[in-house]
PDB file with one MODEL, atoms N, CA, C and O in Angstrom:
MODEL        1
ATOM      1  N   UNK A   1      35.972 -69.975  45.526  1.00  0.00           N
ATOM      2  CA  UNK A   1      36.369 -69.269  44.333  1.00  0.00           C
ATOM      3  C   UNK A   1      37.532 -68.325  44.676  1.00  0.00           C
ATOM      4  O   UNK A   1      37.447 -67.701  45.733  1.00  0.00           O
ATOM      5  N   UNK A   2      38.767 -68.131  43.779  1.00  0.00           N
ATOM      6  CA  UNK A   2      39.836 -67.303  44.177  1.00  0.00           C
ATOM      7  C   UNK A   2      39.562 -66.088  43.491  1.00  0.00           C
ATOM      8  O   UNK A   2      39.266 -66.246  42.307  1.00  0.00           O
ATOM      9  N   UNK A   3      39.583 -64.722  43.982  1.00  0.00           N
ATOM     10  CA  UNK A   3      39.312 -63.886  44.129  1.00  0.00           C
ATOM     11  C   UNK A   3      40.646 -63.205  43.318  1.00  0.00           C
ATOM     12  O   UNK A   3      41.744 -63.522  43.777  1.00  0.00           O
ATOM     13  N   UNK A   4      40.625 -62.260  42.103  1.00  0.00           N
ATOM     14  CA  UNK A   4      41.781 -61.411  41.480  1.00  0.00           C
ATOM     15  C   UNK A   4      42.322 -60.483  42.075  1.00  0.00           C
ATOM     16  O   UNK A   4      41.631 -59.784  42.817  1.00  0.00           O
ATOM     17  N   UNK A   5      43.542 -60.254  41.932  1.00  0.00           N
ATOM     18  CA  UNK A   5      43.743 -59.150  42.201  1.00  0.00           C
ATOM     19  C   UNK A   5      43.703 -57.924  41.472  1.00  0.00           C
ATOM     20  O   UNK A   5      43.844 -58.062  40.257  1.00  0.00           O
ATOM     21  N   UNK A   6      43.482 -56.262  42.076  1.00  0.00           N
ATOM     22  CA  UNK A   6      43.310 -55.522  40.808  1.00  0.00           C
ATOM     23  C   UNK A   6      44.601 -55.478  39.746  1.00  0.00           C
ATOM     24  O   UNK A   6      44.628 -54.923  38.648  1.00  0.00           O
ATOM     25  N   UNK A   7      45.380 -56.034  40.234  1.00  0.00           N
ATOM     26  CA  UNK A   7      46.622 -55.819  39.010  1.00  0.00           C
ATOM     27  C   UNK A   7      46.512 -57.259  38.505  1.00  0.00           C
ATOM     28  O   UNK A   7      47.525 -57.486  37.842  1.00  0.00           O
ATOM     29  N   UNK A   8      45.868 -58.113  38.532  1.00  0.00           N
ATOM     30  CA  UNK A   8      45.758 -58.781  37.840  1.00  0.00           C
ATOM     31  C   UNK A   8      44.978 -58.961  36.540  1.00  0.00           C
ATOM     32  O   UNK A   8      45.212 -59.404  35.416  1.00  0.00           O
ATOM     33  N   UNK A   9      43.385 -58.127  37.546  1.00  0.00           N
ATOM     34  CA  UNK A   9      42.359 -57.563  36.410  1.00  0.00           C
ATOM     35  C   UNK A   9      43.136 -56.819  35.692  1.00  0.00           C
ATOM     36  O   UNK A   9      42.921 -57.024  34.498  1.00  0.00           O
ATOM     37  N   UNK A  10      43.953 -56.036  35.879  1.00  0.00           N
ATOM     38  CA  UNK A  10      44.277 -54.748  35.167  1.00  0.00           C
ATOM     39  C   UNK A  10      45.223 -55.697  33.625  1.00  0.00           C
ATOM     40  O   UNK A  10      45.105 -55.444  32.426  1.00  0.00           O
ATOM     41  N   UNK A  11      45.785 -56.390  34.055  1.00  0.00           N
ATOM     42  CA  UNK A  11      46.937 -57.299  32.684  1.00  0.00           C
ATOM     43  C   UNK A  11      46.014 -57.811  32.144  1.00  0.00           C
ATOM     44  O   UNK A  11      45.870 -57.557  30.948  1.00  0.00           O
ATOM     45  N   UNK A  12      44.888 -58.867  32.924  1.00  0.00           N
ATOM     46  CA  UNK A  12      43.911 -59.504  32.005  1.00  0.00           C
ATOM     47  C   UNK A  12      43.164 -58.485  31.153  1.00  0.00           C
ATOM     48  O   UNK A  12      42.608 -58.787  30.097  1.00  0.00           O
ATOM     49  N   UNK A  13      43.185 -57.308  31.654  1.00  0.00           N
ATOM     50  CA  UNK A  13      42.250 -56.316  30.381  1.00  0.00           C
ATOM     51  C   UNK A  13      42.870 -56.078  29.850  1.00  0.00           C
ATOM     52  O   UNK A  13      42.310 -55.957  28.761  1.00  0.00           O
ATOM     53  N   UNK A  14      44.293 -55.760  29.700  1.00  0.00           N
ATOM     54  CA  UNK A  14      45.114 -55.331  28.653  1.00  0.00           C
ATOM     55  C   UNK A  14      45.538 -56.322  27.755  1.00  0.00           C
ATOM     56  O   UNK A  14      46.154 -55.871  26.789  1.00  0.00           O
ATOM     57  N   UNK A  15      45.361 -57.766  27.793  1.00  0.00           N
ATOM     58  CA  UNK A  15      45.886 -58.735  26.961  1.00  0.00           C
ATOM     59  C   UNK A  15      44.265 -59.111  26.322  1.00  0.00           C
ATOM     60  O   UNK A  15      44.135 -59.567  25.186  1.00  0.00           O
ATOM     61  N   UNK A  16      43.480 -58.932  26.930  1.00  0.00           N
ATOM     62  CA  UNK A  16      42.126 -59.017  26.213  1.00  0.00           C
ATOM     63  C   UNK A  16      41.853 -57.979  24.906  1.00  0.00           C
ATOM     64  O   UNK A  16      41.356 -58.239  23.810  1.00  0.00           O
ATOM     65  N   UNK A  17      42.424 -56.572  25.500  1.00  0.00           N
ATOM     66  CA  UNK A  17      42.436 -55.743  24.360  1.00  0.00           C
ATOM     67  C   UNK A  17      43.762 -55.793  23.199  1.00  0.00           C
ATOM     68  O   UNK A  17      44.048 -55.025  22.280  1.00  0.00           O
ATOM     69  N   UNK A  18      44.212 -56.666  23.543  1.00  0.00           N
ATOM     70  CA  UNK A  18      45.323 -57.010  22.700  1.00  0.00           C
ATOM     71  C   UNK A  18      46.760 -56.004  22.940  1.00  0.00           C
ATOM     72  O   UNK A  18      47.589 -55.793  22.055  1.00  0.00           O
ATOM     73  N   UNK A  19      46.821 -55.491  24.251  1.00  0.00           N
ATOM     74  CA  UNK A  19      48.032 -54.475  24.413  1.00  0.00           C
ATOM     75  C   UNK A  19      49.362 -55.306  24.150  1.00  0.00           C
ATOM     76  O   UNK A  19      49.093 -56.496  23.985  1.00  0.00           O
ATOM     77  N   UNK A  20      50.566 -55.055  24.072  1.00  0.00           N
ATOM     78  CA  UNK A  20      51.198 -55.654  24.072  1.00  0.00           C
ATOM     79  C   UNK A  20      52.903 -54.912  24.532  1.00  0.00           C
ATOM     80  O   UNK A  20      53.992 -55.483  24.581  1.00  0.00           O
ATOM     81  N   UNK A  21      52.576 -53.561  24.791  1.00  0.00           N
ATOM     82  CA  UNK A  21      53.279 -52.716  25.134  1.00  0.00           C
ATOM     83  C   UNK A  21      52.828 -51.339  25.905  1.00  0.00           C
ATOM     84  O   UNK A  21      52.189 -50.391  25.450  1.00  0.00           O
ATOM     85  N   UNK A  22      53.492 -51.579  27.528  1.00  0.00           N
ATOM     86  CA  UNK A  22      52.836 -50.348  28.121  1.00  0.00           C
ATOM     87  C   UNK A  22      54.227 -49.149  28.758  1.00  0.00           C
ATOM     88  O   UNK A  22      55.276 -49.379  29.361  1.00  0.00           O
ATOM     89  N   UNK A  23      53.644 -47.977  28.311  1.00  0.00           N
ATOM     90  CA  UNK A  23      54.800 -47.138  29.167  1.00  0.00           C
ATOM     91  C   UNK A  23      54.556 -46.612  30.437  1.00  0.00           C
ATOM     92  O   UNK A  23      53.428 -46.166  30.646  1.00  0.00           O
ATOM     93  N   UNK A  24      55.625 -46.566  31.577  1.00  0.00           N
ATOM     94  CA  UNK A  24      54.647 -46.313  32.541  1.00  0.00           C
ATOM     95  C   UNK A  24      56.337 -46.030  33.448  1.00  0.00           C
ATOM     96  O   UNK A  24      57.458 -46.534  33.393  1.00  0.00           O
ATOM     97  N   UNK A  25      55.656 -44.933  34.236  1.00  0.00           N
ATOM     98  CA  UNK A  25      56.778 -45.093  35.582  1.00  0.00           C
ATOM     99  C   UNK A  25      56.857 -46.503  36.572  1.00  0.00           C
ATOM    100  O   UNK A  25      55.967 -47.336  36.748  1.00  0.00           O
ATOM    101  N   UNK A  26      58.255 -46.468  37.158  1.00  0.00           N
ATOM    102  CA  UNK A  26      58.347 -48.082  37.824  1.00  0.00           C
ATOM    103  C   UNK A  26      57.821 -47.514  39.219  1.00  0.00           C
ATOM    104  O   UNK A  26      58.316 -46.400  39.387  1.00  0.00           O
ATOM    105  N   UNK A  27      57.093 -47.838  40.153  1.00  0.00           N
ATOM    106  CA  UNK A  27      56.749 -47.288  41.206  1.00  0.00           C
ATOM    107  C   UNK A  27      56.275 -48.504  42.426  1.00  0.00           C
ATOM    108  O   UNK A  27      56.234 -49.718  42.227  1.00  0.00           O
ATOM    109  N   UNK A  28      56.028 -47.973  43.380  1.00  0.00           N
ATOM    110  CA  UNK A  28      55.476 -48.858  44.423  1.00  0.00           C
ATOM    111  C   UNK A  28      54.022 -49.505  44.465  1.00  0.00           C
ATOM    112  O   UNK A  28      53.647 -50.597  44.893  1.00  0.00           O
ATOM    113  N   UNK A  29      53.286 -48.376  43.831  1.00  0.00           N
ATOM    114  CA  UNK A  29      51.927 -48.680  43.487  1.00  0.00           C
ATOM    115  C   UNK A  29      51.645 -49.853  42.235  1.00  0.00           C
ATOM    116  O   UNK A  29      50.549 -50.312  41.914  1.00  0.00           O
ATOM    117  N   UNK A  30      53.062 -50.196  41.609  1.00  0.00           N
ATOM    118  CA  UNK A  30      52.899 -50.666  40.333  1.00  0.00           C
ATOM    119  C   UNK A  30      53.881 -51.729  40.477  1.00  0.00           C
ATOM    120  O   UNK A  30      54.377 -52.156  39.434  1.00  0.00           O
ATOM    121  N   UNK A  31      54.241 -52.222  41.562  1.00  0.00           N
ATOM    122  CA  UNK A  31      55.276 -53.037  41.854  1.00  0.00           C
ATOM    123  C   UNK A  31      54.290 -54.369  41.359  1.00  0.00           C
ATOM    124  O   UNK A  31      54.704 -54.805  40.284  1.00  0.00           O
ATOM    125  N   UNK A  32      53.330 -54.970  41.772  1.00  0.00           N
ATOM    126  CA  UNK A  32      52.280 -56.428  41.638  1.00  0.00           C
ATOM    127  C   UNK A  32      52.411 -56.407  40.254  1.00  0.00           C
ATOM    128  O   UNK A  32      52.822 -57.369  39.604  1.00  0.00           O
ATOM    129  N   UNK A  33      52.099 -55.416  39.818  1.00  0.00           N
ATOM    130  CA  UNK A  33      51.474 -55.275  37.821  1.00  0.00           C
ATOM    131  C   UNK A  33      52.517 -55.455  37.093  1.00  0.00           C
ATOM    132  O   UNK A  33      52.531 -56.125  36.061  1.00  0.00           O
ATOM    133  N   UNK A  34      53.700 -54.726  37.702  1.00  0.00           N
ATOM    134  CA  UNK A  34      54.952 -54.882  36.649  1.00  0.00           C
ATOM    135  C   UNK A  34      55.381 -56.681  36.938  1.00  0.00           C
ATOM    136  O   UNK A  34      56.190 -57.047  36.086  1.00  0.00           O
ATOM    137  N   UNK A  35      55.063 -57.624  37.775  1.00  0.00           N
ATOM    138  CA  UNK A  35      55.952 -58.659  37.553  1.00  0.00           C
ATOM    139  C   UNK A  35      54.978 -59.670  36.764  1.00  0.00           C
ATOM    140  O   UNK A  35      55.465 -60.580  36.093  1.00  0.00           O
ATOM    141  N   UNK A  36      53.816 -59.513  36.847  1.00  0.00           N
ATOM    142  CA  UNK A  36      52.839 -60.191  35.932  1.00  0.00           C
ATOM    143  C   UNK A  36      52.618 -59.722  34.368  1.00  0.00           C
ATOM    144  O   UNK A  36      51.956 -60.280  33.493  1.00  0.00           O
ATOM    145  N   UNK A  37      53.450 -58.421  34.303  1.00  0.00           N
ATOM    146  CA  UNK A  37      53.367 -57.904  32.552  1.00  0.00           C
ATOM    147  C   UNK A  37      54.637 -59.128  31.762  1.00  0.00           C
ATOM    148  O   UNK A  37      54.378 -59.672  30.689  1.00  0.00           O
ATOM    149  N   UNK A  38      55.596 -59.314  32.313  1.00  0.00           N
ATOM    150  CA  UNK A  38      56.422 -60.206  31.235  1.00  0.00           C
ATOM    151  C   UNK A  38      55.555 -61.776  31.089  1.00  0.00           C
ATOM    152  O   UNK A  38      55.334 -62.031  29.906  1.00  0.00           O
ATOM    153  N   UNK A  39      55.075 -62.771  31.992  1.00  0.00           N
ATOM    154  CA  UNK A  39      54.776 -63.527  31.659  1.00  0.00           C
ATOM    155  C   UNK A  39      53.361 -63.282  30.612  1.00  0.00           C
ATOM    156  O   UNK A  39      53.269 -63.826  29.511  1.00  0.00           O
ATOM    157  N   UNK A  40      52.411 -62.454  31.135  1.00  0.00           N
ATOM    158  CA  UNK A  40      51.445 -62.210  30.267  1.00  0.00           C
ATOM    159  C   UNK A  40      51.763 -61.522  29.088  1.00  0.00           C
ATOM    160  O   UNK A  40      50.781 -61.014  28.547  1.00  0.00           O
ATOM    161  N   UNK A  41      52.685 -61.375  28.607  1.00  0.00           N
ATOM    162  CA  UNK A  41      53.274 -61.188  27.227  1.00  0.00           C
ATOM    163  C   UNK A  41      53.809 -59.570  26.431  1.00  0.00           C
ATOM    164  O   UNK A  41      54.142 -59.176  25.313  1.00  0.00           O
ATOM    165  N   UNK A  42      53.652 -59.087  27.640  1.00  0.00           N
ATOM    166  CA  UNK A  42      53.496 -56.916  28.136  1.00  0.00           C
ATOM    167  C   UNK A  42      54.908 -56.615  28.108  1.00  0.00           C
ATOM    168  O   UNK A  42      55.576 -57.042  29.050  1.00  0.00           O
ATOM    169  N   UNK A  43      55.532 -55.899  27.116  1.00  0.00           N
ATOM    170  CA  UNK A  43      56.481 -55.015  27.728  1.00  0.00           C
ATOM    171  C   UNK A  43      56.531 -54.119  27.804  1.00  0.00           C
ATOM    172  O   UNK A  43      56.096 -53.449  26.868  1.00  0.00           O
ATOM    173  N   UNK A  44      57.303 -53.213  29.394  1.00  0.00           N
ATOM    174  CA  UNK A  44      57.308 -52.152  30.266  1.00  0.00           C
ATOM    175  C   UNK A  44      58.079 -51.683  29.789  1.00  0.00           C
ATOM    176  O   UNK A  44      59.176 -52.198  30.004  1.00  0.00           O
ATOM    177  N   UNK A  45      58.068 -50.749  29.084  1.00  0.00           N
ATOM    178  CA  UNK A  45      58.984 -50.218  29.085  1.00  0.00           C
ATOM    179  C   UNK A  45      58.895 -48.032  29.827  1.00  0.00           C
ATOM    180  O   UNK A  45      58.303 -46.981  29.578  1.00  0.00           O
ATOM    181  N   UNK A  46      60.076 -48.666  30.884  1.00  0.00           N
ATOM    182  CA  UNK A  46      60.171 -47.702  31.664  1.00  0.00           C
ATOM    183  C   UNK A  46      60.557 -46.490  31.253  1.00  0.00           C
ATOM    184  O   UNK A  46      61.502 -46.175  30.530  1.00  0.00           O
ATOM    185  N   UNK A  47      59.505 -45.650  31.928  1.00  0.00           N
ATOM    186  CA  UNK A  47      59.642 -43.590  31.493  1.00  0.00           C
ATOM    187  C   UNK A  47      60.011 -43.068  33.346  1.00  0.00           C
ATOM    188  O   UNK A  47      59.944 -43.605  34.452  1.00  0.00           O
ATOM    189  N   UNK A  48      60.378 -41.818  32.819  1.00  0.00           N
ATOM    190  CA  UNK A  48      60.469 -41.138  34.214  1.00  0.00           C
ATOM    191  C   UNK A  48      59.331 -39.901  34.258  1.00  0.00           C
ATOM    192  O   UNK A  48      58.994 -39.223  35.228  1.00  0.00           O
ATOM    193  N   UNK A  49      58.904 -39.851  33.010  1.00  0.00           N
ATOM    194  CA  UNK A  49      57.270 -38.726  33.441  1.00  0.00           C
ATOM    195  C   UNK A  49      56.661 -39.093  32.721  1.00  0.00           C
ATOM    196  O   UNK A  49      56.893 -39.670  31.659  1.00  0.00           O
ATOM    197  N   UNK A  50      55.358 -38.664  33.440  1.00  0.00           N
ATOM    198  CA  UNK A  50      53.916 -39.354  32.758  1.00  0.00           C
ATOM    199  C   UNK A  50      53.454 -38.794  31.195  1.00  0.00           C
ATOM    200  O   UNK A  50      52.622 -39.180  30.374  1.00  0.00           O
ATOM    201  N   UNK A  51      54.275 -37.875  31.232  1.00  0.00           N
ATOM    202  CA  UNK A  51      54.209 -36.648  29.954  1.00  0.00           C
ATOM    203  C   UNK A  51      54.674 -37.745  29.119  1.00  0.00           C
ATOM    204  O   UNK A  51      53.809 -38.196  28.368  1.00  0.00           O
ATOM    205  N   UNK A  52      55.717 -38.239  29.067  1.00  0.00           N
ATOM    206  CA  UNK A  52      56.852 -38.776  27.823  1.00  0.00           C
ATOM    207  C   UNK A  52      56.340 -40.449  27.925  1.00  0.00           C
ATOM    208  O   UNK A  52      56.769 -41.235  27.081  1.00  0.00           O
ATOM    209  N   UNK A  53      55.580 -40.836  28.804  1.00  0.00           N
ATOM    210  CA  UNK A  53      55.308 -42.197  28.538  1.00  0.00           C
ATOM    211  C   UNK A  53      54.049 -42.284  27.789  1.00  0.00           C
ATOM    212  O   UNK A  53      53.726 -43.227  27.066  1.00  0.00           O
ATOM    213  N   UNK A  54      52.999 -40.657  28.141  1.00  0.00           N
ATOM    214  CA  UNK A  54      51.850 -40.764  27.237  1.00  0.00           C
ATOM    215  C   UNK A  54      52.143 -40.437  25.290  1.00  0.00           C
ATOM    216  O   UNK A  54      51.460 -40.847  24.352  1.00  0.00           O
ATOM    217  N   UNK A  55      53.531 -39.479  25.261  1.00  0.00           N
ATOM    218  CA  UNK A  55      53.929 -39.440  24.171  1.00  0.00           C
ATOM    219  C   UNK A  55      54.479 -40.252  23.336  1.00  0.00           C
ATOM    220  O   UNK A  55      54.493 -40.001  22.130  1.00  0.00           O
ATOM    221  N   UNK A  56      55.146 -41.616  23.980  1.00  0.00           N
ATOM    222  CA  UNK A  56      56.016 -42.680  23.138  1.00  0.00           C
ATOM    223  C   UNK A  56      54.294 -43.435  23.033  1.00  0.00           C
ATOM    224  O   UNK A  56      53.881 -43.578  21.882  1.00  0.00           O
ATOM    225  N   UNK A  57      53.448 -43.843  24.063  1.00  0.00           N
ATOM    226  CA  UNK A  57      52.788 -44.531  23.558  1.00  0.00           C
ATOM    227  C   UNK A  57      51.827 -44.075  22.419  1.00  0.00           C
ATOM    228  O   UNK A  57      51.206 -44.871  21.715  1.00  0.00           O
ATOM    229  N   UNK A  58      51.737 -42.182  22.259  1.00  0.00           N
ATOM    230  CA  UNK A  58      50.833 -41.824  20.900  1.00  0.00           C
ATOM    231  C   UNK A  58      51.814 -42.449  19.776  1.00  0.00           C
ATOM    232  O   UNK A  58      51.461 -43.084  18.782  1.00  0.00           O
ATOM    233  N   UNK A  59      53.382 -42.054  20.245  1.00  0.00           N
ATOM    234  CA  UNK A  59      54.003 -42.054  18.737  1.00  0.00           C
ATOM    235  C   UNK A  59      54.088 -43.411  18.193  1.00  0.00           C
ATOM    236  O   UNK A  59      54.294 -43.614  16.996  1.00  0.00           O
ATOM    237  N   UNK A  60      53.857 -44.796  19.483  1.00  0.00           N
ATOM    238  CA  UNK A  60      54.102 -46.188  18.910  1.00  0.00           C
ATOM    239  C   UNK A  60      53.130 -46.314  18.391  1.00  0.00           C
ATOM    240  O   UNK A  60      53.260 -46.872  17.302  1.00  0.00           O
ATOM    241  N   UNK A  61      51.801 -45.962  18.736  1.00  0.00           N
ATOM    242  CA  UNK A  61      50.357 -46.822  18.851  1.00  0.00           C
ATOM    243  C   UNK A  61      50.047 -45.783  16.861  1.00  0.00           C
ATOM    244  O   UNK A  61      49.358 -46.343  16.008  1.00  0.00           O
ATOM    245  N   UNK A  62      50.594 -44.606  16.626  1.00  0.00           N
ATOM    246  CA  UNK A  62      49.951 -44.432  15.570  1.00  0.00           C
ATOM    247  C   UNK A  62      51.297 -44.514  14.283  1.00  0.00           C
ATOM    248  O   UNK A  62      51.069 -43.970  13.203  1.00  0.00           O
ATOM    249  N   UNK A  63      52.167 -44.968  14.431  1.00  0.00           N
ATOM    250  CA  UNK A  63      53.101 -45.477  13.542  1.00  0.00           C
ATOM    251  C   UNK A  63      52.914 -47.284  13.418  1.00  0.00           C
ATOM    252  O   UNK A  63      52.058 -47.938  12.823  1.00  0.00           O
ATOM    253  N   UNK A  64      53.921 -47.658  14.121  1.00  0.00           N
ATOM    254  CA  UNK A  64      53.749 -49.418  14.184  1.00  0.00           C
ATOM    255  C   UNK A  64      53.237 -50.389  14.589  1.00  0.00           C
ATOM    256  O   UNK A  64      53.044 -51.470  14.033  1.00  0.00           O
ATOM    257  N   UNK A  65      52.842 -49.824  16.205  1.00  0.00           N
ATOM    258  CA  UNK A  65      52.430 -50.952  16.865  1.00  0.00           C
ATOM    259  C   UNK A  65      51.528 -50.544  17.493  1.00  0.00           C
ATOM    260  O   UNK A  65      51.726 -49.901  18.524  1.00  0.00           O
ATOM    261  N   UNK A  66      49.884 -50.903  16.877  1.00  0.00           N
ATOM    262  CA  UNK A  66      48.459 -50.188  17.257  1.00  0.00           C
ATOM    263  C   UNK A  66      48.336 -50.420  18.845  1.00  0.00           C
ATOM    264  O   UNK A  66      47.884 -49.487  19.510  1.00  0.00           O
ATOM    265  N   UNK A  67      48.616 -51.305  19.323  1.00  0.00           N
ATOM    266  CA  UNK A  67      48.061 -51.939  20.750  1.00  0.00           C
ATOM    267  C   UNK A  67      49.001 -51.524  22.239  1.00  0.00           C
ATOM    268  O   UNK A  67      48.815 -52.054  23.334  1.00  0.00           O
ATOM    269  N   UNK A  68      50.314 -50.153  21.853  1.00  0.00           N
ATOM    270  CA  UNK A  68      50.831 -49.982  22.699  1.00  0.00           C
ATOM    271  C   UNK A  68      49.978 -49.016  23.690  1.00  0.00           C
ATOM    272  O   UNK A  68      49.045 -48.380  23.201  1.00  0.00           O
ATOM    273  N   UNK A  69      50.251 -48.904  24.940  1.00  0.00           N
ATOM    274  CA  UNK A  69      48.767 -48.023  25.699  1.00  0.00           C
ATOM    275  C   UNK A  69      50.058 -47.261  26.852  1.00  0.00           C
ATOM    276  O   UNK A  69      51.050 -47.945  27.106  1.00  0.00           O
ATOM    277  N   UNK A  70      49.953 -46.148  27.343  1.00  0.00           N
ATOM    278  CA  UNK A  70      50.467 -45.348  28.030  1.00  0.00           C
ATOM    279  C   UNK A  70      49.938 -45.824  30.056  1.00  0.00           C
ATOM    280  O   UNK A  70      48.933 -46.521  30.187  1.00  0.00           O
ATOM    281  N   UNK A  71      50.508 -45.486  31.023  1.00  0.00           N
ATOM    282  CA  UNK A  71      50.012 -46.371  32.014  1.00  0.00           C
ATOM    283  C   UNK A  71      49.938 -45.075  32.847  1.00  0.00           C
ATOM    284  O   UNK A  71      49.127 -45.096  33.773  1.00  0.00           O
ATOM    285  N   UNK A  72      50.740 -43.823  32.642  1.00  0.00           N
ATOM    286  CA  UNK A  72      50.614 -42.713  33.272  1.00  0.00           C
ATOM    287  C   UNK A  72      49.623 -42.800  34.491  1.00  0.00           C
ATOM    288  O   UNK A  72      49.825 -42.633  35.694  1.00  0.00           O
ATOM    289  N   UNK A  73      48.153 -43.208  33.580  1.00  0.00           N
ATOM    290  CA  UNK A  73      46.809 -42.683  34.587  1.00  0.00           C
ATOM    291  C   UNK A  73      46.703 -44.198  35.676  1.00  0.00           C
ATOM    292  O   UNK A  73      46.433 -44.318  36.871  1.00  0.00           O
ATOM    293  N   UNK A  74      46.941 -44.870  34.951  1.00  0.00           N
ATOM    294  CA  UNK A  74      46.333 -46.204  35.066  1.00  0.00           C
ATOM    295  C   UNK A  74      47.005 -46.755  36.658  1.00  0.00           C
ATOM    296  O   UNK A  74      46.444 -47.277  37.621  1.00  0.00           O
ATOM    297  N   UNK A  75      48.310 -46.406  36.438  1.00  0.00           N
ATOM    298  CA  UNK A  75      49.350 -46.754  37.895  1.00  0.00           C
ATOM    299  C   UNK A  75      48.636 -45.895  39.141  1.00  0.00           C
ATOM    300  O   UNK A  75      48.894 -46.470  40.198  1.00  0.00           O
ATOM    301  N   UNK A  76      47.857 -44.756  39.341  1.00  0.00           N
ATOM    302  CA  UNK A  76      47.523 -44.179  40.590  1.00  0.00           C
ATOM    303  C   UNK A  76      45.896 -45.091  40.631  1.00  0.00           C
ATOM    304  O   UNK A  76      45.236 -45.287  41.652  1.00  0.00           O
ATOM    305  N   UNK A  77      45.641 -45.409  39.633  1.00  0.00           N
ATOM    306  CA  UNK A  77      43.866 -46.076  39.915  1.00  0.00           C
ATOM    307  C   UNK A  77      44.039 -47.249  40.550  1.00  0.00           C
ATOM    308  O   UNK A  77      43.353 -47.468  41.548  1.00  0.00           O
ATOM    309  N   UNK A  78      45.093 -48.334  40.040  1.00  0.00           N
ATOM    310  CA  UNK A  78      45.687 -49.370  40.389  1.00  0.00           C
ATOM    311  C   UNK A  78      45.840 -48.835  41.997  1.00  0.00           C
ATOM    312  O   UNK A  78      45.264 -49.381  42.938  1.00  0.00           O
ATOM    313  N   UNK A  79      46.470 -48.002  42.082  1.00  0.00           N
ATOM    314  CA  UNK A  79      46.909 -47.854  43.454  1.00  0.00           C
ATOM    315  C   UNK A  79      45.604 -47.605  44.271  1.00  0.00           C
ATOM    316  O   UNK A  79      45.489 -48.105  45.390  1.00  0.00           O
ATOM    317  N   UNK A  80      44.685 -46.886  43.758  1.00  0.00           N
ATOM    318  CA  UNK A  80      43.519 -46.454  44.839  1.00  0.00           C
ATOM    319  C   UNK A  80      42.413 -47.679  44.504  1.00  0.00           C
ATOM    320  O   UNK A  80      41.606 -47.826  45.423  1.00  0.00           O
ATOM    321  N   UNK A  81      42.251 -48.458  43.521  1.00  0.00           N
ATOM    322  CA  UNK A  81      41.855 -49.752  44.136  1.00  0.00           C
ATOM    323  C   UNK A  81      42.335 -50.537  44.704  1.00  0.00           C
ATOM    324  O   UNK A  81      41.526 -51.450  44.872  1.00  0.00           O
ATOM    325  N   UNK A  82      43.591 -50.812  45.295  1.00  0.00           N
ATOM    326  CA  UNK A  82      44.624 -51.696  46.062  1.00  0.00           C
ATOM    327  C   UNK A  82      44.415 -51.106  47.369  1.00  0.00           C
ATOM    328  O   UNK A  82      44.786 -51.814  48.306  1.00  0.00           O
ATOM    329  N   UNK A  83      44.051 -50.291  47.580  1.00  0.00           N
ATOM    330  CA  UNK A  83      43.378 -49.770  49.116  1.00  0.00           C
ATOM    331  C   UNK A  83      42.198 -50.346  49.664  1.00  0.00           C
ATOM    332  O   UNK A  83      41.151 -50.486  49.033  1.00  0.00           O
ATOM    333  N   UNK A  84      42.361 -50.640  50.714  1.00  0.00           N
ATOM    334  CA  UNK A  84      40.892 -51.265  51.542  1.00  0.00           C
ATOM    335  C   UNK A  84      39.714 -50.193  51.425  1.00  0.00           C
ATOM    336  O   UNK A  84      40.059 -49.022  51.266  1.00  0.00           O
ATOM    337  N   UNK A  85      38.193 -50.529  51.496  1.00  0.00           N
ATOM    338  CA  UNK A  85      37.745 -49.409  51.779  1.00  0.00           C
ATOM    339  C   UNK A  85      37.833 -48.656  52.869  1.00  0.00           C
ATOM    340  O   UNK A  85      37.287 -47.553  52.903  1.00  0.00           O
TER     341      UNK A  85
ENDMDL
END
């Protein structure tokens, strides 16, 4: 059986919940996740603080587009499950 990776889990939950737009800093920890968001149907669109990527995603998600999600938190968890124990 092939075994996921966590940034893989991480896109498959977000296309399960129907995301379809995430904001998020571009980083090292987030390098795996960002090249699997365009084929799985995700666009990144890149912030430089976690402040202003959690704010575009309140202002998208409660105007037009319900399913946009902020990645602020999500990029350091990614990172500390990508660590061995």
């Amino acid at each position: 059986m092939t075994r996921m990776t966590p940034s893989e889990a991480f896109v498959e939950t977000m296309v399960a919940h129907g995301v379809d737009t995430i904001f998020g800093i571009m980083g090292s920890a987030f390098m795996d996740a960002m090249d699997i968001f365009e084929p799985a149907g995700i666009e990144l669109v890149p912030v430089v603080h976690e402040q202003g990527a959690a704010h575009m995603a309140v202002r998208v998600s409660a105007g037009c587009r319900p399913h946009a999600w902020s990645s602020a938190i999500t990029a350091r968890h990614l990172q500390l499950l990508s660590k061995p124990p």
